[in-house]
Structure formats: C-alpha cells, structure tokens
N, C-alpha and C positions, 0 to 999 in steps of 0.2 A: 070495881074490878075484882072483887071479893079477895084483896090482898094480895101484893105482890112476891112469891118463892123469894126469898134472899138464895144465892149460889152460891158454893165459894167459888175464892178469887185464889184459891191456891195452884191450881192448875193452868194458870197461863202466865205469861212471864207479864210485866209493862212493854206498855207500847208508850212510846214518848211523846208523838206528834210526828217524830220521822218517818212514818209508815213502813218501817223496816222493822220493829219492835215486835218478834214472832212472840203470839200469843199460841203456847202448844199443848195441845190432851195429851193426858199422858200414854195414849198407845201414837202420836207422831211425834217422832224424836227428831225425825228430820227436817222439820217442817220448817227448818232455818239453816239450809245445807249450803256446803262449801259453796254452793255455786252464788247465792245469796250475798256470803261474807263477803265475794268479790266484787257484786254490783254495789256494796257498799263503799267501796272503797271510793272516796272523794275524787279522785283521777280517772278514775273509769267511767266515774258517771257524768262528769267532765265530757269525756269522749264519748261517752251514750249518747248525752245531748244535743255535741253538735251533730252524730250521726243522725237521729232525729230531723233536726231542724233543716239537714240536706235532702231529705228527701229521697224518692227513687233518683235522683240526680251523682248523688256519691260525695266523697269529697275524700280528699288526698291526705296520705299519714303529713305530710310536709305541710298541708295546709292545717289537718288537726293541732301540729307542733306550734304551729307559728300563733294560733287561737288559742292557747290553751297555756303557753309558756313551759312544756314539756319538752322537754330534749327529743328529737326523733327514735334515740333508743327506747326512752320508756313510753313511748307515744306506739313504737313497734310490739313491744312485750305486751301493752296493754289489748292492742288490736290481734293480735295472737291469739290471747285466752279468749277474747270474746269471739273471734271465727270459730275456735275451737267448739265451743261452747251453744255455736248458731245463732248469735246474738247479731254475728254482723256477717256480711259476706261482700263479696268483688261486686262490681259495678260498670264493669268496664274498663275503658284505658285512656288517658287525656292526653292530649299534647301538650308536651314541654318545651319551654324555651330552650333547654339545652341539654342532652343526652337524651336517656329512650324516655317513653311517655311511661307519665305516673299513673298507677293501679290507683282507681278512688274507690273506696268503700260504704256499704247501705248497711241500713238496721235494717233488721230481720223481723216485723211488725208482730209476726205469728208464732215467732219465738215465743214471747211470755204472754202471756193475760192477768185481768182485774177485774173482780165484778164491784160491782159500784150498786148499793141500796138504799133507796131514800122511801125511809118509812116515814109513812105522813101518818097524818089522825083518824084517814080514811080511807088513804090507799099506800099500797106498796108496789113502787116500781123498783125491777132489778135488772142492770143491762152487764153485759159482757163483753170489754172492750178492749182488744190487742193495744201492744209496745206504743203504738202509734195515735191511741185514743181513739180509735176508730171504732164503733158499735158493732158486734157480730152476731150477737143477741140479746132478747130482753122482754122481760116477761113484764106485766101491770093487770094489777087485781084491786079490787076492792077491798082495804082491812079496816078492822077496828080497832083502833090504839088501847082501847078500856076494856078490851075482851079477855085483859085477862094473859100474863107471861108466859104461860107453857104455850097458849093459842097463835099468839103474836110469834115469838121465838119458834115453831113449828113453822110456821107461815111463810118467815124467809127463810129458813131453813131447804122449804118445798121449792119455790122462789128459785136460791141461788142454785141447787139441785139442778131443778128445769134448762137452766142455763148452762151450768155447767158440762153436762153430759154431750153435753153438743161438743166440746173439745171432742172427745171421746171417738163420737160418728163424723168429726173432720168437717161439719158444716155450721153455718152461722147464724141459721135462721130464725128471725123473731116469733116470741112467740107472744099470748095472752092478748089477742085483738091487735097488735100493732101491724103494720106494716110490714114483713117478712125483710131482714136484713140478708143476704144471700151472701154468701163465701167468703173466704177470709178467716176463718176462726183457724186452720190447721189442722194438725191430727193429735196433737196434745204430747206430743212427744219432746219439746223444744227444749231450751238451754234449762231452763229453770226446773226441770225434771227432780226429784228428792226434794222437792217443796210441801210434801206432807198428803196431798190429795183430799177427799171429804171423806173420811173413813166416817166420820157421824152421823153423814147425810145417805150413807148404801156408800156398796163398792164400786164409786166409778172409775172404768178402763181409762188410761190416757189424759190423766188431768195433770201431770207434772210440771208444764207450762202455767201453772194457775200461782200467780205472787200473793195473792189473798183477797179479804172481802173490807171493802170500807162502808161502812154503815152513816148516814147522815139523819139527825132526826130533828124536828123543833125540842128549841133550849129550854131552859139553862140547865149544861148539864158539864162535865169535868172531865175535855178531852185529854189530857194528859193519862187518868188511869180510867176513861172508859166505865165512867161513873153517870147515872142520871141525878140530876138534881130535880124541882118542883117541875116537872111540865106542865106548863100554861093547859090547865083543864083536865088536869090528869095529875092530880096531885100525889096520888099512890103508887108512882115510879118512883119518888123520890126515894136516893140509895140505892138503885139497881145498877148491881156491876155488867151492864148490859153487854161490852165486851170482851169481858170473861167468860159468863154466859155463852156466848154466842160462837167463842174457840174452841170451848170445852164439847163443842155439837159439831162441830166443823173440823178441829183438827188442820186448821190455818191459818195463820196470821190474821189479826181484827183490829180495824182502827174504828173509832168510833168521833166525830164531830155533830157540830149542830149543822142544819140545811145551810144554810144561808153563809156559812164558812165553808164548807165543801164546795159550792156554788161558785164563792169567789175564788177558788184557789186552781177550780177546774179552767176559769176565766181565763186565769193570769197566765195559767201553763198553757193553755192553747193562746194565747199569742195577742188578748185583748189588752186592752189600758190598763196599764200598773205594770204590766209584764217585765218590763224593761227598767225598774227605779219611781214609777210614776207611781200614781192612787187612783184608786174608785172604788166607789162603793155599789155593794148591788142591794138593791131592797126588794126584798120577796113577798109579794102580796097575794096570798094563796088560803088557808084554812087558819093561818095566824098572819102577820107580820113581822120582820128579824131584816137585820142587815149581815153582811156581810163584807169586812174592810179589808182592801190591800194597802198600803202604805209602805213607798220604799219597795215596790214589789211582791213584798212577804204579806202573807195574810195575818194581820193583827186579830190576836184572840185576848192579848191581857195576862195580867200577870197570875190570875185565876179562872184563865180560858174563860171570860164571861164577858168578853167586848159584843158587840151587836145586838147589845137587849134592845135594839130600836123601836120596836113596836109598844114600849112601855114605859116610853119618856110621857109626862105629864103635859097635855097643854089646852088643858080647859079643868081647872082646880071644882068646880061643880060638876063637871060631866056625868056620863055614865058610869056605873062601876062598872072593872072589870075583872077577868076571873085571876089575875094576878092580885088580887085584891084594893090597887087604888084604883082612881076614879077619871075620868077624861084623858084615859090614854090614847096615844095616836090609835093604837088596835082596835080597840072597842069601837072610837068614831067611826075609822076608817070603813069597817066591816059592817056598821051600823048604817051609814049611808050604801055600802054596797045592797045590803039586805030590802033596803028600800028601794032598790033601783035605780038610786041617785047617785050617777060613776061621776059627774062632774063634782058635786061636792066629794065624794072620795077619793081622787085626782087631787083637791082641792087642800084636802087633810094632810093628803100622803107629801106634799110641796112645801106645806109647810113642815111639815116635820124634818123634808129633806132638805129647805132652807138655814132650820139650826145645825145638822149635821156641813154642811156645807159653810156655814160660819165658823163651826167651831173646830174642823180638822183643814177646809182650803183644799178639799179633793179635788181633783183634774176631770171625774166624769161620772156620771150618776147612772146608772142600767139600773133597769125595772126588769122582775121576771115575775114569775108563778102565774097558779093558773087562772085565779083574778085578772090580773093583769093580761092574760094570754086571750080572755073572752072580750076585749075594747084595748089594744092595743095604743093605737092612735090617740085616744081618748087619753090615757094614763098621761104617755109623751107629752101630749099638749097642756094638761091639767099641772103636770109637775112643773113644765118647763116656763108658763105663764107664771107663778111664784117665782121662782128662781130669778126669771130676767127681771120682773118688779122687785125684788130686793136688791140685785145686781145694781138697776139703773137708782134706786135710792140711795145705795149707795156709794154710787162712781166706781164701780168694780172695773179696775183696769182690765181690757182684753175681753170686755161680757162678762154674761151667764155661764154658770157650768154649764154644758152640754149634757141632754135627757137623753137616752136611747135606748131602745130595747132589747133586754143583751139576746147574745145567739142564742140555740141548741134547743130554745123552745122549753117543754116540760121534761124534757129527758136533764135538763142544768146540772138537778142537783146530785143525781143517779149517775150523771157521765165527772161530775166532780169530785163524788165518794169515792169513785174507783181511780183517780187523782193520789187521794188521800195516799195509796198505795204507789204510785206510779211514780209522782214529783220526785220525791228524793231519790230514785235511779238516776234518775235525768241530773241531779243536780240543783232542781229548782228548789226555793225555798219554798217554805209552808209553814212559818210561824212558828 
C-alpha cells in the first residue's frame, strides 16, 4: 500500500459507540448543535422510538406516557420540542372512550438522515437512509482496500458526496448501477439543520438533516476510538485513526465499526431476533469471514471491541495457513472450498464453526448474509442447518436445532447497518 499517512487525531472529538460522539473539523463547530444535545436526551429518544415503531399510524401523548412511564406533562414538553423542530408531527384524531378524541402523533422520516458505508476489500457501498431506515440513496463501486489512504479516504469521501447532495436537490435516487430508490429523501432542510454539513467534501446546499456517516469495515480494529488494527490481508492499516481521518474531510460526526457488527445492530433495530432481550448471531460470508453477536438485544463487541473474530477460530490444527497468520482457520477452509466450487463443503465448514459458537454462547438464531452466501442461498441454509440439527439431536437439545435463516436486506446489511451506528441511539436502542 506504499504505507499508510498516520493523521492526527486531534481534530475530532471520541466518539464512544453511542453514535452521538460528534467527531468535528475545526472550521464545523456546530456539527453537534443544540438540536443534537436534545435527541440525546434519554427521554426523547424514548419517544423518538415509540414514534417510530407506530408508524404512519400515530400514537397518542397518553399512550406515549403510559409506554414510557413519563408523566403526560413531560411526555407534552418532550413532543413540543420535537414538532417544533419537525421531527414529529399530527396524525390525525382517534376516538376516545371519554371526552374529545386524542391528537396521535408520526415521526417525520425526512426530518433527519444517515449515510451508512461499508468499505469492503473490494468494493464500497454507501446508502443514504432517512429517520425511518428507509434507503433514499446509494451509490457501489468497485475499491481497492490496499490502494493506498489518501485513494481509499478520497473514494468515500466522493461516495458519501454523491449521496449526499441529493438532500440538496429534494430527491432520493440510487445511484452507481443499483436500482433507482425514488423520493423520500426531503429537501435537507429538517430538524437536525446546524449539524455541521460536508464542508470537506464541496459546498453542499441543504444538508442540515444529515446526523452523520457510519463507516463499517472487516476487523480487527478499536470501535471505541475509531482506530484500525491488523486487517486480515492488509496488514499496513494497522493504527489508522480512520475515523478521525474521515471527520477531519467531512466535517460530521464518524462512527467507525467492524461489518459484521454494524450488520448485526442494523438487524436488531429493524425488528429482527435479539431485538426485543433475545440473541443471534449473524455470520458474514463475503471476501473474509466475522460474526456479528447480539446478546440481551445489545450487540456484543467485548471489553476491547474485538468480539466476532469468528472466521479465525482454529479447527483443523494442520490446515491451511491463513493470512492472520495460523493455520486451519474456519476462513481459510471456508473460502478454500468456496474457490474450488465446493459450496456444500463450505456450508459444511461454515456449521461447524457455527455449531461451536452455538455450544458455547446458546443463541436463539443463526442469519447468514454476504455476498458468498447471497450467490447459493439455500445451499448455505441447508449446509449450516444439517450440522446444527446433527449436533442438536446428539445431544438431546431440548426444543431442536437453532434455526438457520437468511437474514434480510440482502448486500445492502452492512451499509444500511453503519448508518444504524448513527441512528440506534436516537431511538434509544442499544448498540453495545
């Protein structure tokens, strides 16, 4: 990669994991403005969430109060600032059992945005996704992870750019070969206005609705301060403050995770298993191998953001080497039979690997994604889930096999979960 620039890290603040953590250049001061401090506030995003979770349906200050254990007065102040603010609005009028009918109130989807990037080793996809998780654009190119930091960091930079300006011109449409996403994005005018804009990326019109850019990439690397460690095959990122980097260009908020944790967290907030107290794990079988674990609902990273090294558990002490440097990792096998053509034994690898994970944490559901996995779907399903119920039934596993399933969203997972990174904590949801 002919060596990777070190940056400093003195121009942008920590970001913690809360995806609230404004990372700011020093020409955006406001890139963490009042409007901000308020969607932090634990009570508000309380009420963000369930307004969320109702839908264009609405729901009533009376029933927020009774959900939420807030008194109707601070249940009222709270929904105040956020009409004010166009975060929420009326819905209509419900009938009551006794006196005049209750106003219920909707989030405002096109109020804020998130762009979401999941830099892979070979390509970069970046989507742009309203209040609501909803897609309104999204660009995918082909990158080279080893081409080199100014190349790479330029790359999304253009990327999130592309995306971006579409607040701007009010429309939502995909760009980079996908599929055109049509309306819905806004005019970029919304609540979260004083959010800093991409003063780094040109002067775009209208971005004030934009909360920030979550970055996901293959591990191991130190989500807390947005640090790279060794990337599996790209060993000369190690130490790159990639999102400090990345604010200092941007000029807004940057959370930085691994894929396979963005992935899961995007799972858990859009409404999949673990959402609600459960577990599962996702396994991503794409240009590398990683998991990503929820537990208790939160996405488990560890006590040194390095949980999900799955693809480089041991389990053939002769195997092949791999470029983590030992030998008969699930990775190596896995991708070694894929290489050959041979999905049933890579099916075969990837079950047992997720038979130990599945011994040794008792998750409630196992989702497969990447784009491995996305080219023989069924195949994987079957491969994984045949291990699984053969160790179930050896050993008397009360209630079956975990259940194998292919999680949603397709290859957009990990792209529509980075911009999670940012989202979760408005809502309230946890994120590890």
């Amino acid at each position: 990669m002919g060596g990777v620039k070190r940056v400093s890290t003195a121009t942008a603040a920590d970001a913690t994991g809360t995806g609230t953590g404004a990372a700011r250049s020093p020409g955006s001061a406001g890139a963490a403005g009042a409007n901000l401090e308020m969607l932090r506030s634990h009570n508000a995003a309380l009420v963000l969430g369930l307004l969320r979770d109702a839908g264009g349906e609405g729901i009533s200050r009376l029933e927020l109060a009774e959900r939420t254990g807030l008194t109707p007065q601070a249940v009222s102040k709270i929904t105040a600032r956020l009409r004010e603010q166009g975060l929420a609005a009326e819905a209509g009028r419900r009938a009551s059992t006794g006196g005049k009918p209750r106003t219920v109130l909707r989030l405002v989807p096109e109020a804020g945005h998130a762009v979401g990037v999941h830099l892979d080793r070979d390509e970069l996809r970046v989507v742009l996704v309203d209040l609501d998780g909803a897609v309104v654009g999204e660009r995918c190119e082909e990158l080279d992870l080893g081409a080199g930091a100014e190349a790479v960091l330029g790359a999304v930079c253009g990327a999130v750019r592309g995306v971006v300006e579409r607040l701007g011109r009010g429309t939502g449409a995909a760009e980079g070969g996908s599929a055109a996403t049509e309306g819905g994005a806004g005019t970029g005018s919304g609540a979260l206005a004083g959010s800093g804009g991409l003063a780094g990326v040109g002067a775009l019109a209208g971005v004030g609705s934009l909360v920030g850019v979550g970055v996901a990439l293959p591990g191991p690397l130190d989500h807390a301060h947005g640090v790279l460690h060794r990337v599996t095959g790209f060993p000369e990122w190690d130490g790159f403050p990639l999102r400090d980097a990345l604010a200092e260009r941007l000029g807004v908020p940057v959370v930085v995770d691994k894929d396979t944790n963005a992935a899961a967290l995007g799972l858990a907030a859009g409404g999949e298993e673990g959402a609600a107290g459960g577990s599962f794990a996702y396994l991503h079988l794409g240009t590398g191998l990683g998991a990503g674990l929820v537990i208790g609902g939160t996405v488990h990273r560890g006590a040194r953001t390095g949980a999900g090294e799955f693809g480089h558990q041991v389990i053939q002490l002769d195997g092949p080497l791999c470029e983590c440097g030992n030998r008969g990792c699930v990775e190596v096998l896995c991708l070694g039979a894929v290489a050959r053509g041979d999905v049933a034994e890579a099916a075969r690898v990837l079950g047992v690997a997720a038979g130990n994970l599945v011994g040794l944490l008792d998750i409630d559901v196992v989702l497969l994604g990447g784009r491995t996995v996305a080219g023989a779907p069924e195949a994987y399903v079957r491969g994984v889930g045949d291990v699984l119920g053969a160790r179930a039934r050896r050993e008397g596993v009360r209630g079956g096999a975990v259940p194998v399933r292919v999680a949603p969203r397709g290859e957009r997972v990990v792209a529509e979960g980075a911009a999670q990174l940012l989202l979760a904590p408005l809502f309230g949801r946890g994120v590890g």
